[in-house]
C-alpha positions as CSV (number, residue, x, y, z in Angstrom):
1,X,0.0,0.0,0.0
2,X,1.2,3.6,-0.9
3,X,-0.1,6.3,1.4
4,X,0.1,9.9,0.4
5,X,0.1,11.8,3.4
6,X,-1.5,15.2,1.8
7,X,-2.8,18.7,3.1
8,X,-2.0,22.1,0.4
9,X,-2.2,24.0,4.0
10,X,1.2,24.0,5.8
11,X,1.9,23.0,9.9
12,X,-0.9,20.6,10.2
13,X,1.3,17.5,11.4
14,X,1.8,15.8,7.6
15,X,5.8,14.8,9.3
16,X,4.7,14.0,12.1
17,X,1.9,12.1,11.4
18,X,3.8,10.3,8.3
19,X,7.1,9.4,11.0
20,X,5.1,7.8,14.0
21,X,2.3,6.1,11.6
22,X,5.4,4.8,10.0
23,X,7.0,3.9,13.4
24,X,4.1,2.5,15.4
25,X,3.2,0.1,11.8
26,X,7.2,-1.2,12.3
27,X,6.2,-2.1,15.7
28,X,3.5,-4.2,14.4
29,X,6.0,-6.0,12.0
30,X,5.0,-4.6,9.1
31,X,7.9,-3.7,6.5
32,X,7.7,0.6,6.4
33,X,9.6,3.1,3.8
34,X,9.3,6.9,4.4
35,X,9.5,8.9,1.5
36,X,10.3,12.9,2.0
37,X,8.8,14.5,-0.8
38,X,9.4,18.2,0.7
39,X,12.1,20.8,-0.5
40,X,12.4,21.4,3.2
41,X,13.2,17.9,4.3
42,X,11.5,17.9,7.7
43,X,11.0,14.1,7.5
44,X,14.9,13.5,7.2
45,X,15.9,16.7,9.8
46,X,13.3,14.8,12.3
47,X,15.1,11.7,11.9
48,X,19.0,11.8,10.8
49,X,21.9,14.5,11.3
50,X,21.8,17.6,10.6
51,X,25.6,17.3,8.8
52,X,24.5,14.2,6.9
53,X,21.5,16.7,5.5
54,X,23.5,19.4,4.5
55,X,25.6,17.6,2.5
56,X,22.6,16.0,0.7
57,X,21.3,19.2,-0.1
58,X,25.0,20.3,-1.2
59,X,24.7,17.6,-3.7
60,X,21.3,19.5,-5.2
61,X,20.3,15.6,-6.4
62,X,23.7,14.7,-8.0
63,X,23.6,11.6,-6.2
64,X,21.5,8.6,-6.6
65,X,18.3,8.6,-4.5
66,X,19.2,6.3,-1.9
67,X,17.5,4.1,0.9
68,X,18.6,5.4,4.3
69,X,18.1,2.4,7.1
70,X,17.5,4.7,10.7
71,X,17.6,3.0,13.9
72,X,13.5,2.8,14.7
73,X,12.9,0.3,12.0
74,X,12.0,2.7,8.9
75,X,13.4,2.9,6.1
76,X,14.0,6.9,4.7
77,X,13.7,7.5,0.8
78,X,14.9,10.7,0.7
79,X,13.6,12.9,-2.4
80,X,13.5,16.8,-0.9
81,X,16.4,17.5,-3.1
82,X,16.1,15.8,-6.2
83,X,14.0,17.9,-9.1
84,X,12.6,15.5,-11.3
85,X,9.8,15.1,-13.4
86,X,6.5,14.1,-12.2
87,X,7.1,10.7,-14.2
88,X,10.2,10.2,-12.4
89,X,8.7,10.6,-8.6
90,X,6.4,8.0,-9.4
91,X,8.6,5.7,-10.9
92,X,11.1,6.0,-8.0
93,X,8.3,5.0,-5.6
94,X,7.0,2.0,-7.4
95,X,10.0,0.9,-8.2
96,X,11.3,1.5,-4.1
97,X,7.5,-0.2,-2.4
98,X,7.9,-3.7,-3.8
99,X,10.0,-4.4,-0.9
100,X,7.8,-2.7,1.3
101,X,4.3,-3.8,2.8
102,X,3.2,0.1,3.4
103,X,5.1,3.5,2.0
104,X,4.0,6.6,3.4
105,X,4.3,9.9,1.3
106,X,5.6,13.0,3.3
107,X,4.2,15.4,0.5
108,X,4.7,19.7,0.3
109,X,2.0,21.3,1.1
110,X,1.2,22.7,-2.2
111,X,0.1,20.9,-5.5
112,X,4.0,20.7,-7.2
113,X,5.3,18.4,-8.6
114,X,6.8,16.5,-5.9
115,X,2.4,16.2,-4.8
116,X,1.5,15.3,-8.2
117,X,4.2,12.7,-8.8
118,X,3.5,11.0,-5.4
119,X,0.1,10.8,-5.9
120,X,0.2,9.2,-9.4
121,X,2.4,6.3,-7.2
122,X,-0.3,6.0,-4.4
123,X,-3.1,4.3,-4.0
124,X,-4.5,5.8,-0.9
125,X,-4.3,9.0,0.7
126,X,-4.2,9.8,4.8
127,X,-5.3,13.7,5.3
128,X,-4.0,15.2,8.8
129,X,-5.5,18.4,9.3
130,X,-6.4,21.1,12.5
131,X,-9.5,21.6,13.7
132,X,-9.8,25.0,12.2
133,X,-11.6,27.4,10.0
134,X,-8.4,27.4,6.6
135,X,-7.9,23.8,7.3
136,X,-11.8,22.8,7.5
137,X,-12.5,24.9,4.1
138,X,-9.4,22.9,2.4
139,X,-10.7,19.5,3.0
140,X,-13.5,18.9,0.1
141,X,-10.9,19.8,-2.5
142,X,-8.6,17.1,-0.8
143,X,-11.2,14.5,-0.9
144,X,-12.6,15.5,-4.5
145,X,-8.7,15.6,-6.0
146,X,-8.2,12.4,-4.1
147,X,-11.9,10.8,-5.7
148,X,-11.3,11.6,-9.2
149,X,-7.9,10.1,-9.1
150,X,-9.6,6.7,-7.5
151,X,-7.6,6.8,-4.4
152,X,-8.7,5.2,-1.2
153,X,-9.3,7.6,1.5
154,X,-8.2,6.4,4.4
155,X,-9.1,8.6,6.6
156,X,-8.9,12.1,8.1
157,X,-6.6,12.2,11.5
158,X,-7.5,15.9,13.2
159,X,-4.1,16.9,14.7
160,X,-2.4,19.5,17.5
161,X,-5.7,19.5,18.9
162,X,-6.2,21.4,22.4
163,X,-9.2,21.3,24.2
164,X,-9.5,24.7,25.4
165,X,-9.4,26.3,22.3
166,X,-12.4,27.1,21.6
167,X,-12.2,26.8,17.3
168,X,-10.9,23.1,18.1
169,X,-13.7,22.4,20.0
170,X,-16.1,24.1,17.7
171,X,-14.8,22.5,14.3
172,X,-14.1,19.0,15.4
173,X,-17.3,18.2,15.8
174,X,-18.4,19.8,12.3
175,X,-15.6,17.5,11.2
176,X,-17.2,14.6,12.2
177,X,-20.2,15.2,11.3
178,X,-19.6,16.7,7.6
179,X,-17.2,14.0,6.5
180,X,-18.3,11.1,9.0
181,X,-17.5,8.4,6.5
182,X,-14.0,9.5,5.7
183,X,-12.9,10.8,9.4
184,X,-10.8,8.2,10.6
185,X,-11.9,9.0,14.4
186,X,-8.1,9.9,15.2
187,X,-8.2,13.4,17.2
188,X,-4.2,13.6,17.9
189,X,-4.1,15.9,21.0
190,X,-1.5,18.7,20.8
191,X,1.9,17.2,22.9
192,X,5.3,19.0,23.3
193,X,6.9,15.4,22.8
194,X,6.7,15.6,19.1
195,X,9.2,18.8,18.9
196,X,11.3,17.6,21.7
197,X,11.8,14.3,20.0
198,X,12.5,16.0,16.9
199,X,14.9,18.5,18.1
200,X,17.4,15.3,19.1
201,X,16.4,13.7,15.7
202,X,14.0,11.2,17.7
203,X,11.2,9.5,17.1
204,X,8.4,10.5,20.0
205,X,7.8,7.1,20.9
206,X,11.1,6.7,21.6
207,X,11.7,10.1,22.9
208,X,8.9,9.2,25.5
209,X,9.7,5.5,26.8
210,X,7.0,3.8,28.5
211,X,5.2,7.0,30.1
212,X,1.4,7.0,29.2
213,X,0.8,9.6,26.2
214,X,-2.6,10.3,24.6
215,X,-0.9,11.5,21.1
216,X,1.2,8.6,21.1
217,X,-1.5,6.5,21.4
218,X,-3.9,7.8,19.3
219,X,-1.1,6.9,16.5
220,X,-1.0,3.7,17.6
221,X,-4.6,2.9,17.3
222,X,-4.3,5.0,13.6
223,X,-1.5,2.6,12.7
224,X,-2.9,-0.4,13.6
225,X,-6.1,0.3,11.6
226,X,-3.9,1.2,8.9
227,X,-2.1,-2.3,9.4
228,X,-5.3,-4.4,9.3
229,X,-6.2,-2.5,6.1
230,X,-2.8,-3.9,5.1
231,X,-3.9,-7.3,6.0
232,X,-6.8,-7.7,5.1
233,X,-5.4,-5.9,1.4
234,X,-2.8,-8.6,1.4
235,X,-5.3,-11.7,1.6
236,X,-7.3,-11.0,-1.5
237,X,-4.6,-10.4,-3.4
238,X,-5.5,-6.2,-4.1
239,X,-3.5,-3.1,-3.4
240,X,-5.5,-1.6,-0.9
């Protein structure tokens, strides 16, 4: 399965969600690639070196796309700095998830190229968003792009939610109820693990240890959903 993990609107948790789905489904034994898909390369600063980056990017995609092994259990296909051709994004990735149960899609937020090639690869789309007035408005356009291209949704995960604001409180419900069939019932509270983890290049499960945390958990749950999707894909012989 190839997951785009989509949302045009920046800071809505599209790295985080695509690094600890990844994590918590190589938990469960299932075989993950993460594929950064950003000019910005959040997905690789959250996980490796800050050097090792730099020089990637000093490269501007002379080198070969490569398959970076990190500690957790992921596998990294790191494309922030490669400018290809839509063609060539997809080809990468197909060519890349045949050794891979589930690939998740760190994608800009913007329709580019980078979006457009790693949506042409997938064939299902995970849509974090907030609970709030821009991201609300953004989400038919997600789900109709995502419709006419004949990709699964499989769900929308609500994100850095905080229960005394009052917008969050307002427009999670309205989530719910306006796209019930597609909202995946994961409401990711907002937790100050996720940038302390990523500061250290850390994964926030591992960042945490074995202290109770509701955002950690509420991936686990989205993960394991995800992972009997997987499952149940994988005994009837179809892609998703």
């Amino acid at each position: 399965m190839i997951i785009a993990v989509i949302n045009n609107k920046g800071g809505v948790g599209k790295t985080t969600t695509t690094v600890h789905v990844g994590y918590a489904l190589a938990q469960q034994g299932k075989r993950v690639l993460c594929v950064d898909m950003d000019g910005q390369a959040n997905l690789l600063m959250h996980l490796f070196p800050l050097d090792m980056i730099y020089d990637m990017k000093d490269a501007k995609g002379a080198l070969k796309p490569t398959i970076l092994h990190h500690e957790s259990g992921i596998d990294v296909l790191p494309l922030s700095f490669h400018a290809l051709q839509q063609k060539k994004y997809a080809l990468l990735i197909d060519s890349a998830a045949a050794e891979y149960d589930v690939v998740l899609l760190d994608c800009p937020p913007s329709l580019e190229t980078r979006t457009l090639g790693a949506l042409d690869a997938a064939n299902a789309v995970l849509i974090p968003t907030e609970a709030e007035s821009l991201s609300f408005n953004g989400l038919t356009s997600l789900i109709e792009m995502a419709e006419e291209r004949k990709l699964t949704v499989i769900g929308i995960v609500v994100t850095r939610f905080e229960k005394k604001k009052a917008a969050h409180n307002f427009y999670l419900p309205l989530i719910a109820k306006e796209f019930r069939s597609l909202f995946s019932g994961a409401v990711i509270p907002n937790s100050a693990v996720f940038p302390s983890a990523s500061a250290m290049q850390r994964i926030g499960y591992e960042w945490n240890g074995k202290k109770a945390n509701p955002a950690l958990e509420e991936y686990t749950k989205l993960a394991t959903k995800i992972g009997a999707m997987i499952s149940s894909a994988s005994r009837v012989g179809a892609k998703v």
